[in-house]
MARNU-54168 format. One record per residue (C-alpha): residue number from 1; chain; x, y, z. Coordinates in pm, 1 decimal. Layout:
- NUM|A|X|Y|Z
...
//
This chain:
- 1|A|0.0|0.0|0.0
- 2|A|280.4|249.5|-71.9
- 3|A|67.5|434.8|-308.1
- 4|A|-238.9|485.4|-66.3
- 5|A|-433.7|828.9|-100.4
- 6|A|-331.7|1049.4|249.9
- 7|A|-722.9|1001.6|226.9
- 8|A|-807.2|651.8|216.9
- 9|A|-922.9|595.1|571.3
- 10|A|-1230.4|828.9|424.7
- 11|A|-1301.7|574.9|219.9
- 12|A|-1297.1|265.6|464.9
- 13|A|-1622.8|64.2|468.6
- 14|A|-1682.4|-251.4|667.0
- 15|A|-1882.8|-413.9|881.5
- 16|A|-1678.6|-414.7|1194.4
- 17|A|-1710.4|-25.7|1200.3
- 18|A|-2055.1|71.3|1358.7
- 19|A|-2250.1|239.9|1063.1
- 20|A|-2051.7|25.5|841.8
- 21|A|-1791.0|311.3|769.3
- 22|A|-1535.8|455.7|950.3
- 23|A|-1667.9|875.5|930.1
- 24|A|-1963.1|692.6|1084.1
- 25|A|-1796.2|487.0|1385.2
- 26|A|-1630.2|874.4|1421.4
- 27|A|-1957.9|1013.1|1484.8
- 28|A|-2146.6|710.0|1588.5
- 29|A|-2339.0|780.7|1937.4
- 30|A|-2257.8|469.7|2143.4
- 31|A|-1898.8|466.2|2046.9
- 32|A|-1822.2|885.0|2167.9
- 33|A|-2033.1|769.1|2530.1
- 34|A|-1879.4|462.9|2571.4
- 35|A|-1539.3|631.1|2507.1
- 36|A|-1614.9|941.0|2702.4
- 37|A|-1657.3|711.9|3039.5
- 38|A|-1306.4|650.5|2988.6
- 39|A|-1180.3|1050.2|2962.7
- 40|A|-1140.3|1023.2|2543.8
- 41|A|-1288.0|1309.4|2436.8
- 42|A|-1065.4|1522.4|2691.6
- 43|A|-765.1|1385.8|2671.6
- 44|A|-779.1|1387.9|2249.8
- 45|A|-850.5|1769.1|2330.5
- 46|A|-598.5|1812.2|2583.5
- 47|A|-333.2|1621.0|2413.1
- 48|A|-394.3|1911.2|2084.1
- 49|A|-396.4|2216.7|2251.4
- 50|A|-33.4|2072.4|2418.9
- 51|A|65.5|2070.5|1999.3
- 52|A|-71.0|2391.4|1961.9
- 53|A|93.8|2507.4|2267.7
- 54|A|419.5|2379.5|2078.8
- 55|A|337.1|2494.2|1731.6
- 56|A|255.9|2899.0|1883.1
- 57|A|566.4|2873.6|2047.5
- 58|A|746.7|2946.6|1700.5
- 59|A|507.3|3197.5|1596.0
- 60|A|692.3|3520.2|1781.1
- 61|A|895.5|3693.7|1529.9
- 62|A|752.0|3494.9|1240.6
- 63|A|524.4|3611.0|968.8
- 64|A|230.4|3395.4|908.1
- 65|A|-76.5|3443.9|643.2
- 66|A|-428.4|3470.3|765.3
- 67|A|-752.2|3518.8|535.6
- 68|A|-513.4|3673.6|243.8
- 69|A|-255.5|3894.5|519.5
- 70|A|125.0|3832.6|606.9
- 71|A|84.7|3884.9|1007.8
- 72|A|415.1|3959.9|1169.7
- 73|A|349.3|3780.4|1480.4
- 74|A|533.7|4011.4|1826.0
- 75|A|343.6|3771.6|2073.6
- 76|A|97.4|3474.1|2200.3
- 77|A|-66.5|3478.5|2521.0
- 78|A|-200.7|3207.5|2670.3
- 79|A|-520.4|3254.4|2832.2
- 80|A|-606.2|2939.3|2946.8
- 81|A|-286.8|2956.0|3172.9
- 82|A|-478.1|3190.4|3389.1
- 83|A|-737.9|2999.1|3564.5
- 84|A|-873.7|3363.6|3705.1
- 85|A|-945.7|3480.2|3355.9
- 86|A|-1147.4|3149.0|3261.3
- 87|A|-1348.9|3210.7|3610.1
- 88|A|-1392.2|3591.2|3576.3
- 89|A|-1534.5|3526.8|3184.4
- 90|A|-1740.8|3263.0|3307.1
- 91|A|-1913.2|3442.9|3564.3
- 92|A|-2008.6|3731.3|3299.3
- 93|A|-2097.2|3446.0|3055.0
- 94|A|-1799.4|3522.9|2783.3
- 95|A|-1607.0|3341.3|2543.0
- 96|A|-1267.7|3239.9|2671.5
- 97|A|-1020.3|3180.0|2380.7
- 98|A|-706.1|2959.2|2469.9
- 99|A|-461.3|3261.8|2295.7
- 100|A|-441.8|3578.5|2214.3
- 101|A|-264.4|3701.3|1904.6
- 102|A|-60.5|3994.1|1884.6
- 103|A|126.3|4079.6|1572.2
- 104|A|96.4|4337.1|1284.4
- 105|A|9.6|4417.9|932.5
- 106|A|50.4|4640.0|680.4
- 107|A|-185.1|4920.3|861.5
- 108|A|-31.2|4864.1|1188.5
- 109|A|-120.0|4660.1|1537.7
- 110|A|-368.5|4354.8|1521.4
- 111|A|-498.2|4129.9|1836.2
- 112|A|-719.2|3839.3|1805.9
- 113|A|-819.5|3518.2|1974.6
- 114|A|-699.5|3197.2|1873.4
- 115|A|-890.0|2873.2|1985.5
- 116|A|-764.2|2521.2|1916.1
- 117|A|-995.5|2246.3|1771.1
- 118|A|-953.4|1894.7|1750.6
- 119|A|-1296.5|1897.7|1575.2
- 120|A|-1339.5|2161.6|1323.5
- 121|A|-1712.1|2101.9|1331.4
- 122|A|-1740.6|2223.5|1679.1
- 123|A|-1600.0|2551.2|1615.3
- 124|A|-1784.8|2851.8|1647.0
- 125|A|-1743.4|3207.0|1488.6
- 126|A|-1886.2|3344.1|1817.6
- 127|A|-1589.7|3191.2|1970.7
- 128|A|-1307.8|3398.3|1854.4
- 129|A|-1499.9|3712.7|1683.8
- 130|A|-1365.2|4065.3|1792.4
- 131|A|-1667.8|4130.3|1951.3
- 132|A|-1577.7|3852.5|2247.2
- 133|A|-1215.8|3949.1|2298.1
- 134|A|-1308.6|4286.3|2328.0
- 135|A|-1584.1|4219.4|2594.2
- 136|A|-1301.2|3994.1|2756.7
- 137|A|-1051.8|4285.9|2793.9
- 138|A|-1369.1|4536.1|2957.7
- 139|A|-1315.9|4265.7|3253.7
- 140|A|-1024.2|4471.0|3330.7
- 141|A|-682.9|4447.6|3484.6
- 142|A|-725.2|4077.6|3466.0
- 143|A|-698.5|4015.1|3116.8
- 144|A|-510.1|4337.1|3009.7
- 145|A|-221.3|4314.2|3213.5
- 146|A|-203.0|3952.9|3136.7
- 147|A|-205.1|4092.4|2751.3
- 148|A|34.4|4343.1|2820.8
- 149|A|87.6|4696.7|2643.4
- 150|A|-104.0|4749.1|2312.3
- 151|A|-75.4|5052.9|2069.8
- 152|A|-338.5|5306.9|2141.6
- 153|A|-474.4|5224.4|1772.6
- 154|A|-470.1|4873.9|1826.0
- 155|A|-757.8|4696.4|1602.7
- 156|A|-899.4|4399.7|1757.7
- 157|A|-1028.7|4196.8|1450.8
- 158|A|-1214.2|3805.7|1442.5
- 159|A|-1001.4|3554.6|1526.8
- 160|A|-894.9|3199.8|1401.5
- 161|A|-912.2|2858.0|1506.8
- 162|A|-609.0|2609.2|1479.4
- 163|A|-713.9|2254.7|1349.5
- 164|A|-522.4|1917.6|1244.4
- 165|A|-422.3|1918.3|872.8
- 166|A|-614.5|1527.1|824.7
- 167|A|-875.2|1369.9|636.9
- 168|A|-1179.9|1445.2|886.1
- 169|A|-1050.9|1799.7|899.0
- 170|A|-1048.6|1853.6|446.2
- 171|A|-1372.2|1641.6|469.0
- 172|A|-1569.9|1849.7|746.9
- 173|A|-1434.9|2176.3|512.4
- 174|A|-1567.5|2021.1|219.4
- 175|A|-1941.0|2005.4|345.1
- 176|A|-2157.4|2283.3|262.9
- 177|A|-2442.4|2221.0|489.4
- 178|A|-2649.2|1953.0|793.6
- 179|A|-2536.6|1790.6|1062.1
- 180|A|-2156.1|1746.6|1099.0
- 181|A|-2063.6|2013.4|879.1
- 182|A|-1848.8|2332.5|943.1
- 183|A|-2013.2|2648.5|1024.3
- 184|A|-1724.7|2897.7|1004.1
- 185|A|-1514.8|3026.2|713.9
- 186|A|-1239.2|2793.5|607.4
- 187|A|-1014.2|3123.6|608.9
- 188|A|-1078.0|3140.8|993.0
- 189|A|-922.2|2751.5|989.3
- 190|A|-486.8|2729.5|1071.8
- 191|A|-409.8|2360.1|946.2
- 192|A|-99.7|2217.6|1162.1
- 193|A|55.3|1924.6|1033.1
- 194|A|39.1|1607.6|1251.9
- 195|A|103.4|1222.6|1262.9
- 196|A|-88.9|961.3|1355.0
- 197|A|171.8|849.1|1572.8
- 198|A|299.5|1181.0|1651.4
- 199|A|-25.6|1236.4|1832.1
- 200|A|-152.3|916.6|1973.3
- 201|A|179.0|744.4|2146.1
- 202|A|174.2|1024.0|2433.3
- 203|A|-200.4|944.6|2503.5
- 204|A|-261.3|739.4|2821.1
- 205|A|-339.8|364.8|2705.3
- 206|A|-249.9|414.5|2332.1
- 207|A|-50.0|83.0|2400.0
- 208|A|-393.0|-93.5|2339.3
- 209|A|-463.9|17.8|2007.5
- 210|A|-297.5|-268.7|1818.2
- 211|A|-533.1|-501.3|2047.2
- 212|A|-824.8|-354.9|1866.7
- 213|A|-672.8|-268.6|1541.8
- 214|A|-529.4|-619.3|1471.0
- 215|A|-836.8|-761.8|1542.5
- 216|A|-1019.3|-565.4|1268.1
- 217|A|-684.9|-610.7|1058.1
- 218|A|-605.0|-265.3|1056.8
- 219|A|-305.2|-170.3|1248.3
- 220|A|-105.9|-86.5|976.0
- 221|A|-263.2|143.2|879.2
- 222|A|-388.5|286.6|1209.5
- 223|A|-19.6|366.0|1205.8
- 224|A|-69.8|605.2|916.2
- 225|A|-427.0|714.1|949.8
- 226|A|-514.4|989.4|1246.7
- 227|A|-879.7|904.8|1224.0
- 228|A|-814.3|521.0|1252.7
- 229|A|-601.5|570.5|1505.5
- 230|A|-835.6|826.6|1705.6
- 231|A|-1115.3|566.8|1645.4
- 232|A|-903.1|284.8|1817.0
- 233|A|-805.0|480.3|2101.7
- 234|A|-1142.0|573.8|2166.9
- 235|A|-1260.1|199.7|2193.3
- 236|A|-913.1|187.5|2438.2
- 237|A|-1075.0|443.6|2657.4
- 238|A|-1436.2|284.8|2642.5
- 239|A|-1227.4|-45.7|2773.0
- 240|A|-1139.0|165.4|3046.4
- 241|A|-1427.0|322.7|3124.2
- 242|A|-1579.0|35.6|3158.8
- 243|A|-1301.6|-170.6|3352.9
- 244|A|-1340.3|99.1|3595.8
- 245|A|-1740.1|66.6|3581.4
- 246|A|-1680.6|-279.8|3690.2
- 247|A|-1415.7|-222.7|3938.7
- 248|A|-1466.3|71.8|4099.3
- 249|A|-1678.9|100.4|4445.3
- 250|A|-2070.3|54.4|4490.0
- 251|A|-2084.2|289.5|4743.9
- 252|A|-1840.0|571.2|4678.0
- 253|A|-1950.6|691.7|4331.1
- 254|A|-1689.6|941.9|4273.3
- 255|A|-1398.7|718.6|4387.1
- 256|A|-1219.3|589.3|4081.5
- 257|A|-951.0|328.7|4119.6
- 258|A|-603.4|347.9|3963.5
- 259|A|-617.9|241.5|3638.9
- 260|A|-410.7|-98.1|3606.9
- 261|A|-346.6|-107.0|3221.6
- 262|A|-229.7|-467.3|3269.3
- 263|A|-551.7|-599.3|3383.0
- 264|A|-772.6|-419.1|3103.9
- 265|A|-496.5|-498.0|2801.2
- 266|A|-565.1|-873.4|2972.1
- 267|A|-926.7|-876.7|2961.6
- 268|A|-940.5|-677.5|2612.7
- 269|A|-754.5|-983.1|2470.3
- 270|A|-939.2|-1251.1|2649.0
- 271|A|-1276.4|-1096.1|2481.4
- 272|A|-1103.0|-1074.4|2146.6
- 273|A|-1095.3|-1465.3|2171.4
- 274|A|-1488.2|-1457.6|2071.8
- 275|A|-1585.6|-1108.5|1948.3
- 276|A|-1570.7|-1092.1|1553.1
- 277|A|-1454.7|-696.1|1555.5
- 278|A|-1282.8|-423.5|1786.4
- 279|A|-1634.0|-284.0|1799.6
- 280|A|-1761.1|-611.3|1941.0
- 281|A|-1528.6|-620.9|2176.5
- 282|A|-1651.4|-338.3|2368.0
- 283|A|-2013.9|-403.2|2329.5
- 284|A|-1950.4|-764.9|2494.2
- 285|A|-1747.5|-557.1|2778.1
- 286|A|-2040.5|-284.4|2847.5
- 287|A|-2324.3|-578.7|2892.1
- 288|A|-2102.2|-684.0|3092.1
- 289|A|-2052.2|-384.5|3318.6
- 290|A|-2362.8|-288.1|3325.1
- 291|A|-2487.8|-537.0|3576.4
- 292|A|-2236.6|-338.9|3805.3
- 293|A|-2365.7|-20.1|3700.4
- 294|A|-2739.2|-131.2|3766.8
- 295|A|-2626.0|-213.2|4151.5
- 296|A|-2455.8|122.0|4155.2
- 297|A|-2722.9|321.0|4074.7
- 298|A|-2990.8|85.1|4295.6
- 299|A|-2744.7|114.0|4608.5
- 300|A|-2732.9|556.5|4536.0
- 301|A|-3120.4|561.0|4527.6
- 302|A|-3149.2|323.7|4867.0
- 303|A|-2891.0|530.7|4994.7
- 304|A|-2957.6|912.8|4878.6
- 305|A|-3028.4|1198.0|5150.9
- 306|A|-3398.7|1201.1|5312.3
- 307|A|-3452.3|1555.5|5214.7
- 308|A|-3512.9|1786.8|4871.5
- 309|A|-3294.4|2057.6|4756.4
- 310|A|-3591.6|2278.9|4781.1
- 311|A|-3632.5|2174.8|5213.7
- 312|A|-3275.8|2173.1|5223.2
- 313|A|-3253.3|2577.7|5065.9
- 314|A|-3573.6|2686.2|5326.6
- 315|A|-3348.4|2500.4|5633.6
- 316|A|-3029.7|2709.1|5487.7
- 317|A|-3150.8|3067.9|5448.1
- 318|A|-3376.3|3088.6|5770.8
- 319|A|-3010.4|2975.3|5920.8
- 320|A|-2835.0|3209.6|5709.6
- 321|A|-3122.2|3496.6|5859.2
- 322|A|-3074.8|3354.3|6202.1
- 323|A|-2663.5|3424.0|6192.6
- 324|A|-2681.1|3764.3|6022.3
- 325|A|-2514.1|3539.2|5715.8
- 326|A|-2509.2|3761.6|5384.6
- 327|A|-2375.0|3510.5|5163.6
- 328|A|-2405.2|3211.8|5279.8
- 329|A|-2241.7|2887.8|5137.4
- 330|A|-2384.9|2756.1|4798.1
- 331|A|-2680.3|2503.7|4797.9
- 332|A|-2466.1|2277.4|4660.1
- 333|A|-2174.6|2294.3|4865.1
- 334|A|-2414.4|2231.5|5180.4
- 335|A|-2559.8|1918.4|5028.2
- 336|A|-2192.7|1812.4|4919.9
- 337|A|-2097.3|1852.2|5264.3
- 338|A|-2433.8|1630.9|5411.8
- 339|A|-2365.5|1427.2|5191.3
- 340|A|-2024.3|1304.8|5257.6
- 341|A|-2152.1|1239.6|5591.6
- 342|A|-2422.8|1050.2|5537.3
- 343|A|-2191.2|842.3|5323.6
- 344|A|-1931.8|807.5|5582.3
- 345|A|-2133.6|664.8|5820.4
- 346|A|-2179.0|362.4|5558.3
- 347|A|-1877.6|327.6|5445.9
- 348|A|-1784.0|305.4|5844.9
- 349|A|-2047.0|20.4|5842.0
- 350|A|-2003.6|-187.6|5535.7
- 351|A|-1684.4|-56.0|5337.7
- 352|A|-1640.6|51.9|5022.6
- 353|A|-1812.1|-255.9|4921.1
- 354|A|-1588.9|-336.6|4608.6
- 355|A|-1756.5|-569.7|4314.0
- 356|A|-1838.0|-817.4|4318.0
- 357|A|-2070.4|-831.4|4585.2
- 358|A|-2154.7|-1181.4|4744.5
- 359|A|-2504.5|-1173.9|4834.2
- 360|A|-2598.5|-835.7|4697.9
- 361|A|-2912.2|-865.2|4798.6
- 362|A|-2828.1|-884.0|5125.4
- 363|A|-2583.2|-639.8|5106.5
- 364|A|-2915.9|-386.6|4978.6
- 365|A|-3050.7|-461.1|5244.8
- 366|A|-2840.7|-392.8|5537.5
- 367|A|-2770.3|-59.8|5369.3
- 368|A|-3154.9|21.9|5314.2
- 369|A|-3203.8|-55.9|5697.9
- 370|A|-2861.6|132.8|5769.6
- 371|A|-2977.9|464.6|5593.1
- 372|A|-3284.1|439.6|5793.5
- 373|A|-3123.9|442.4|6137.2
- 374|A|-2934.2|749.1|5997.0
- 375|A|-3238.9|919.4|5922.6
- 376|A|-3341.5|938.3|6313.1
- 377|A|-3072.2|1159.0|6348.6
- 378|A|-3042.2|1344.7|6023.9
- 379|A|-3219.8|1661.9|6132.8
- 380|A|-3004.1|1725.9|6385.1
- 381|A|-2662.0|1662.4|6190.6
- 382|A|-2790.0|1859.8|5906.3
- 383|A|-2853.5|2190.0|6130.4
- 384|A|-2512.5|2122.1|6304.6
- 385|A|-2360.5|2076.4|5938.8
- 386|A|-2510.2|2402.3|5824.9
- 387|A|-2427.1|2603.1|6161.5
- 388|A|-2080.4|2490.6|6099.2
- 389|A|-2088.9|2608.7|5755.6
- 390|A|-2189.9|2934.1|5825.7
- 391|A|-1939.2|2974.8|6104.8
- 392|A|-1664.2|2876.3|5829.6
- 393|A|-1764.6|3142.0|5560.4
- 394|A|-1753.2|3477.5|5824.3
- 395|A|-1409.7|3326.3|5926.7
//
């Protein structure tokens, strides 16, 4: 296959791909939910903004052409360094672009935002349009000290996005309208040349790719192809997610275990023994862990708090009122806090309760007759919980 198109993997139709094609297993429901339980979509995001992190860093003192203009480039800034300036634009409800631009033209001084996207189709005009940076910088010090001095005629013009130069990327460009198409102009789009390997090999579990890929007799060129390998590592992280869906314990829900990489590349091979495609491999894997997931969810409901947010927000502010409390803690935060008590107590009682359970219905049951006991003395806790609360935040 030396003389393979760079777009081939466009091309690719079979049966082991969900939808029959690969663009479709890209886009195909079950496979981005599956694969989001196991942290895909965020690390594939993560892992390009670190190589457009590494791409800007060569842009000071460069010229580079945007929408028809040679930009000398002076410097980047990198706003999503600044935690504060992601929560100050949140609370007014404004776009947050990862960098700032600042650079010149032939008329003089330019600044505008720069957002990267893994998925073209996702980006938004609104994003990086003048109109958002400038409300950004009317936060204030914040943002324009972290931007540093600017002519006094500098324009502040619409912005661009920086995507992978692939296959998925030309195709989503190529589509003029519908669902999975791009909505901004192509000359707002920065291509940045990547490898499939070149992305994938720093990604956590990217070592199980060829488990999936051999099995649908495409490693190869998963080698080659970004979107075969981005599919493949997505059915890596839907293992995961659910290994840890299996593993992880009944009663803490937010408790994840360490991931042992050894133990899902084991059972990832041992189902490859029957399943006739990658695909299959993680369907047979999620009936699987969804028995666990079913006890989850049944222990959470026997287990949940004896009182309604709206209870719990009446029992708050007449405390609040009571202690001359202005701004008392969140809502959230209180519940949170009652919360992890409740589920203390429990976990005191029975453990973590790890699967597999022995006798879960026995194990239901002592809990259901556990959380009632707690329930004689929930009022009480709760106001002490709150009081304490309230203490913390005039502190």
């Amino acid at each position: 296959m030396s003389h393979v198109s760079p777009d081939f993997d466009l091309l690719l139709r079979s049966p082991v791909f969900p939808g029959g094609s690969l663009v479709s297993a890209i886009f195909d429901r079950d496979v981005t939910r599956l694969s989001d339980r196991g942290g895909a979509s965020g690390l594939i995001g993560d892992r390009w903004s670190d190589v457009c992190a590494d791409e800007m860093d060569h842009w000071p003192g460069s010229v580079i052409g945007i929408d028809g203009r040679d930009i000398q480039v002076d410097r980047i800034v990198r706003l999503d360094a600044v935690p504060a300036i992601a929560r100050s634009a949140s609370r007014k409800k404004l776009q947050n672009p990862d960098y700032v631009v600042i650079g010149r033209d032939d008329v003089g001084q330019l600044v505008f935002s720069a957002d990267a996207k893994f998925s073209v189709e996702t980006a938004g005009a609104s994003q990086v349009s003048s109109d958002a940076l400038s409300a950004l910088m009317e936060i204030g010090p914040i943002v324009t000290d972290t931007l540093g001095a600017l002519d006094p005629d500098a324009r502040v013009t619409d912005g661009i996005f920086l995507s992978p130069d692939y296959s998925l990327t030309h195709y989503m460009m190529s589509r003029k309208r519908g669902y999975r198409s791009m909505s901004v102009d192509r000359d707002q789009v920065v291509l940045l040349p990547i490898t499939a390997l070149g992305f994938v090999k720093p990604l956590e579990a990217s070592t199980l790719i060829p488990i999936f890929a051999t099995l649908d007799e495409y490693n190869l060129e998963s080698r080659r192809s970004l979107l075969l390998a981005q599919y493949y590592f997505r059915l890596a992280r839907a293992a995961i997610g659910c290994w840890n869906d299996e593993v992880a314990s009944l009663l803490i829900p937010k408790q994840r275990p360490d991931l042992d990489l050894f133990a899902v590349d084991a059972k990832a091979r041992e189902l490859a023994t029957t399943a006739t495609s990658a695909w299959e491999i993680i369907e047979q894997w999620d009936a699987q862990a969804e028995t666990v997931r079913r006890q989850r969810e049944t222990i959470n409901v026997a287990t949940a708090l004896p009182i309604v947010n709206r209870d719990l927000r009446e029992k708050l502010e007449k405390a609040a009122a009571r202690a001359g409390v202005e701004n008392p803690p969140s809502l959230n935060k209180v519940r949170r806090q009652i919360g992890s008590w409740f589920r203390d107590q429990l976990v005191q009682r029975f453990g973590p309760l790890m699967p597999p359970v022995a006798d879960f219905a026995a194990t239901l049951k002592g809990l259901s007759m556990a959380s009632e006991e707690l329930r004689a003395d929930f009022e009480q806790v709760t106001d002490r919980i709150i009081a304490e609360m309230l203490e913390e935040s005039t502190s």
